[in-house]
Structure formats: structure tokens, C-alpha cells
N, C-alpha and C positions, 0 to 999 in steps of 0.2 A: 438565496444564492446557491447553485447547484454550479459545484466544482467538480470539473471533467478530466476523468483520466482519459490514456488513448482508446479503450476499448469505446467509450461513446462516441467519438470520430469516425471509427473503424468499422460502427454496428449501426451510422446513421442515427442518433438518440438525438431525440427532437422534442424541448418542451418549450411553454412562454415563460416561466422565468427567468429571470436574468442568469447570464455563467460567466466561469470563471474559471480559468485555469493555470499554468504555468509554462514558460516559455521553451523549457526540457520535454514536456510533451511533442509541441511538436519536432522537437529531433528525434523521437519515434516514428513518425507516420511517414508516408509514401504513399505516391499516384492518388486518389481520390479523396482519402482519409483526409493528405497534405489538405488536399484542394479547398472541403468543410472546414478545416479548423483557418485558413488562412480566410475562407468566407465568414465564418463569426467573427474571427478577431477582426473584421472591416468595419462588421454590423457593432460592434459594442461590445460582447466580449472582455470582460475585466484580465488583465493578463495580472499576476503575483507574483512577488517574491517572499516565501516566508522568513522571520526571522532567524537567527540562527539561535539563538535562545527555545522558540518553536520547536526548531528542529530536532533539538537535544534533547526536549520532551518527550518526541516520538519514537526518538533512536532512545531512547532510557523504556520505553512503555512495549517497544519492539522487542527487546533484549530482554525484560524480564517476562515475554511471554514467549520466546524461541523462536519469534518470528524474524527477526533483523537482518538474516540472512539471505531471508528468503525474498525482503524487499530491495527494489534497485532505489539510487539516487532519484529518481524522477518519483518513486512510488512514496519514502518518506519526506519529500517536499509537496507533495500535493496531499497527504493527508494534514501535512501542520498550515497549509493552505486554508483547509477545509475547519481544521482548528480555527484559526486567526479569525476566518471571516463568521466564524457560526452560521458554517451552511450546510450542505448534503455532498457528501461525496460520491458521485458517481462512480463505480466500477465496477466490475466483473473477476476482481484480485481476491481471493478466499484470503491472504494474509494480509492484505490491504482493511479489509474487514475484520478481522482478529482484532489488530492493531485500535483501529477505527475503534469499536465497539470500547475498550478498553477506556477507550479517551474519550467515552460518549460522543463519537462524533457517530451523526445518523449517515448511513447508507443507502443507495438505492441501487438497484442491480439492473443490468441489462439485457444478457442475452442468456443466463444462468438462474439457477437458484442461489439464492444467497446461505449466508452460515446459517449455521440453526443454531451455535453454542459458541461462546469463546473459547478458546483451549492455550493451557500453559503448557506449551511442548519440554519435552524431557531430550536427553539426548543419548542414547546407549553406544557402547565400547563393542568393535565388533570383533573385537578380539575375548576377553574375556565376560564382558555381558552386564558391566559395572553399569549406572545408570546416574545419569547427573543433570541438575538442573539448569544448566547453561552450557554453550556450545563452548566446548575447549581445542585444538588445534590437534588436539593428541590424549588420550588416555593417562590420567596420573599412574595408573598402574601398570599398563603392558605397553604402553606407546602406539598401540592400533589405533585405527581413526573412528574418528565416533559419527553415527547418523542420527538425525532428527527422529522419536519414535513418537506416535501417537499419543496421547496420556487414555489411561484407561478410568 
């Protein structure tokens, strides 16, 4: 089962196995993209809801790699999609992929390369240069706002 985020709508991804998606994708897409995914979901197309047990999985596996942030609503429901059904997730989301990978859920890319590494993002102070392993709202120490850094 190959579970479709919007970039497969949007980039035309075309295979014979069966797909699956979630019903928050298409409130992404417009004009043509709409068009595809409103023609699979005719043809057969499984539409999902994942659990919210699922969910909390993902948003727990997101957050302890610094990714959660950087995922919307529709992107942590289609990977616990892809969880639930043990399928492939289609996308072209590098944090989608992070995430994914974490949760051995297998990937397939579209119009990109895929990751080459998982990474557990850090988050630095851009006030005094503190560095912390989860996103916080504000700096326990100067109050500056902190940004996502790469891990080295």
C-alpha cells in the first residue's frame, strides 16, 4: 500500500499498487493536483483516518528528533497513516522522512532525493549560543528565541 502525500498529486506519481491517503490532503491541492486525487479516490483509492493513539506516536518520535515543528497536521497524519497500514509513504517532505525513518516506516521519494541520514536536530539560543535538545519558546537563560541547528 503506497500512502500519498500531496507532492504525489502535484508531481503526477503514477504506480499499480494500490494507494492510500487522507482526507486533509486533499484540502492541500488546487486545479489539476484537486482533479488526480478526486480521480483515484473514484477509482479506489483507500481514504484513512489514523488513530489518535497513532498520532501520538508520531508527534512523540517528531519531538524527540526536532522535527515536530517543522511538520503540519496533514504531514503527522499521513505518516501514522503509513504506520497503521504498513505501507510506503510517498513524499518529497525531508522531515516527513526524518520522522518516517525513525518509525521504520519505508519511504519513496518523488521529484527529489531522499535523506541520506536521520538527524536529531538541536536547537540554539540566538542570543547567547546555549544549545538544547528540544525546541523551547524562549531561552532558559537570556530569553532570546532559539532556532533549529543542524547536529554536527
Amino acid at each position: 500500500m503506497y500512502v500519498l502525500d500531496s507532492s504525489a498529486f502535484i508531481n503526477e506519481y503514477h504506480t499499480t499498487e494500490q494507494t492510500a491517503t487522507i482526507p486533509l490532503v486533499r484540502e492541500e491541492l488546487e486545479d489539476e493536483s484537486a482533479y488526480r486525487y478526486d480521480a483515484m479516490e473514484g477509482s479506489g483509492m483507500h481514504i484513512h483516518i489514523p488513530t489518535d493513539e497513532t498520532i501520538d506516536t508520531v508527534k512523540r518520535a517528531a519531538r524527540e528528533l526536532g522535527d515536530l515543528e517543522e511538520l503540519s497536521r496533514t504531514d503527522v497524519r499521513l505518516i501514522a497513516t503509513t504506520f497503521e497500514l504498513d505501507g510506503t509513504l510517498v513524499t518529497d517532505d525531508y522531515a516527513m522522512q526524518n520522522v518516517a525513518e525513525k518509525l521504520n516506516v519505508v519511504v519513496e521519494v518523488i521529484a527529489r532525493e531522499g535523506i541520506s541520514e536521520q538527524r536529531r536536530w538541536t536547537f540554539q539560543c540566538q542570543g547567547c549560543g546555549r544549545e538544547f535538545d528540544e525546541r523551547l519558546d524562549r531561552c532558559e537563560i537570556c530569553g532570546s528565541e532559539l532556532t533549529r541547528k543542524n547536529p554536527t
